[in-house]
ROVOMI-407585 format. One record per residue (C-alpha): x, y, z; residue number from 1. Coordinates in pm, 1 decimal. Each point is the difference from the previous one (the first is absolute). Layout:
! residues N
+----------+----------+----------+-----+
|       px |       py |       pz | seq |
+----------+----------+----------+-----+
|        X |        Y |        Z | NUM |
...
+----------+----------+----------+-----+
This chain:
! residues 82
+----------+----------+----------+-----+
|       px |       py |       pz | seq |
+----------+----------+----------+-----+
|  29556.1 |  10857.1 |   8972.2 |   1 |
|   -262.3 |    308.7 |    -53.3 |   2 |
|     36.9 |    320.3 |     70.7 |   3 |
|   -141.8 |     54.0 |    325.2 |   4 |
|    236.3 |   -306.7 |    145.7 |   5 |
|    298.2 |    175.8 |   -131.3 |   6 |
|   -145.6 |    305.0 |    221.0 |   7 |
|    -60.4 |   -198.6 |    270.2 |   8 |
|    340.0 |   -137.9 |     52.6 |   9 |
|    140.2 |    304.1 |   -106.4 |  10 |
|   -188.7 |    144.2 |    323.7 |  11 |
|    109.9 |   -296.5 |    190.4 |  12 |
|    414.5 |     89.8 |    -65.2 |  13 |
|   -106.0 |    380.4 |     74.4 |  14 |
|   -132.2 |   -114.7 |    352.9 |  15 |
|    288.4 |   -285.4 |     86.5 |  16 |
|    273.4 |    274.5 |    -82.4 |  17 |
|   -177.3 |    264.7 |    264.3 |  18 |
|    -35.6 |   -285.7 |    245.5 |  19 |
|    382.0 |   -126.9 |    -60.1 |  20 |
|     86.0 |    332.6 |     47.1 |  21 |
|   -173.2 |     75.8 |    326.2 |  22 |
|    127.4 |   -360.5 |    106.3 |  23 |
|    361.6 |    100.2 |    -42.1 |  24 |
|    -24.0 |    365.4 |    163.1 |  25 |
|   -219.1 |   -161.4 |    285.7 |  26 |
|    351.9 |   -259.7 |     62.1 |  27 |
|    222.7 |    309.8 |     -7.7 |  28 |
|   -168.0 |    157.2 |    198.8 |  29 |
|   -109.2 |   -260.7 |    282.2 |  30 |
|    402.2 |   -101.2 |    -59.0 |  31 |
|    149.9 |    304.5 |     12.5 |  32 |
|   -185.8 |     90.8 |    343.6 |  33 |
|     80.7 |   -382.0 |    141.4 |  34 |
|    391.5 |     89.8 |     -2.7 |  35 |
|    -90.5 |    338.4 |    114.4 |  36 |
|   -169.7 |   -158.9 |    307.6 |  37 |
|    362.6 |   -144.4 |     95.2 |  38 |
|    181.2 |    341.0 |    -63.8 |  39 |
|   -157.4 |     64.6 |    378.9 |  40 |
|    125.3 |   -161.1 |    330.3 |  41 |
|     11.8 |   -354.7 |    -39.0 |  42 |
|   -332.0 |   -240.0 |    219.0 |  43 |
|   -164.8 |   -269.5 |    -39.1 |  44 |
|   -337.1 |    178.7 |   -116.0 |  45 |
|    234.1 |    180.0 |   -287.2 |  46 |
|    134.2 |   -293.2 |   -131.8 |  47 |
|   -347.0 |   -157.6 |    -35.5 |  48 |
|   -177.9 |    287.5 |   -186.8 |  49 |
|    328.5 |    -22.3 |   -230.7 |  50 |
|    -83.5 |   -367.1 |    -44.3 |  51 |
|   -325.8 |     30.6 |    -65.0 |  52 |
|     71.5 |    294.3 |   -259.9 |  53 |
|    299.7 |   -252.0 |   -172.6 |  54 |
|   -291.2 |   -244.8 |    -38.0 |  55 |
|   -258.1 |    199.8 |   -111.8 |  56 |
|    227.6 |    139.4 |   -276.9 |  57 |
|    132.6 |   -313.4 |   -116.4 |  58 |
|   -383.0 |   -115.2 |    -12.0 |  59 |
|    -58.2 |    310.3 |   -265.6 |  60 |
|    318.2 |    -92.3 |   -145.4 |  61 |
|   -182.9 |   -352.1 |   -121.9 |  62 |
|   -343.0 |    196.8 |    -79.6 |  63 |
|    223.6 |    197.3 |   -207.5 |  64 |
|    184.4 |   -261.2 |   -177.0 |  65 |
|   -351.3 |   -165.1 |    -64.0 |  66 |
|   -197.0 |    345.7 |   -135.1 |  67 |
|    318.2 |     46.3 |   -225.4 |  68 |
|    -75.2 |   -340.0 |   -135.6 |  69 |
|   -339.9 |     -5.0 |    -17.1 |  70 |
|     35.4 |    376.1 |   -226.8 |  71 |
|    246.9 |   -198.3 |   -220.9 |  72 |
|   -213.1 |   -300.9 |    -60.1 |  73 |
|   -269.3 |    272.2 |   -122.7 |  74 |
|    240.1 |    158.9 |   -234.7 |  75 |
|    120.3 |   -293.9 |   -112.0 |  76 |
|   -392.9 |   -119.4 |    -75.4 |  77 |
|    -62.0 |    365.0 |   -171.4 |  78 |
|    287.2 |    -34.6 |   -232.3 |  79 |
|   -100.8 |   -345.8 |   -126.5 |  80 |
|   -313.1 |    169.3 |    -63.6 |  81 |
|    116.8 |    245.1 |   -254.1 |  82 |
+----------+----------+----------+-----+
């Protein structure tokens, strides 16, 4: 592998690690504020946005789990390189 693929995919991990990152604060986040919502008086509408907020998370939970194995597959490729 030349140089400038090494750079490349070095560039690559660089950008899946700040995207893996925003991923996981984005599901604490939208999480934290879906049990919040139920903290209030209990209704119909409440429990929905909560739902909604459980499934959204969990949906960033598997884009999370698929970034962090994308970023290792890279690594992996990089250190065969060398």
């Amino acid at each position: 592998m030349d140089k400038l693929g090494l750079e490349q995919i070095k560039e690559q991990i660089k950008y899946g690690t700040e995207v893996l990152k925003l991923i996981v604060l984005l599901g604490v986040a939208i999480g934290g504020g879906s049990i919040g919502v139920l903290l209030g008086k209990y209704s119909l509408v409440r429990f929905g946005l909560a739902g909604f907020g459980i499934l959204v998370t969990l949906s960033l939970a598997i884009g999370a789990w698929r970034q962090h194995r994308r970023t290792q597959q890279l690594i992996k490729r990089i250190t065969e390189a060398l």
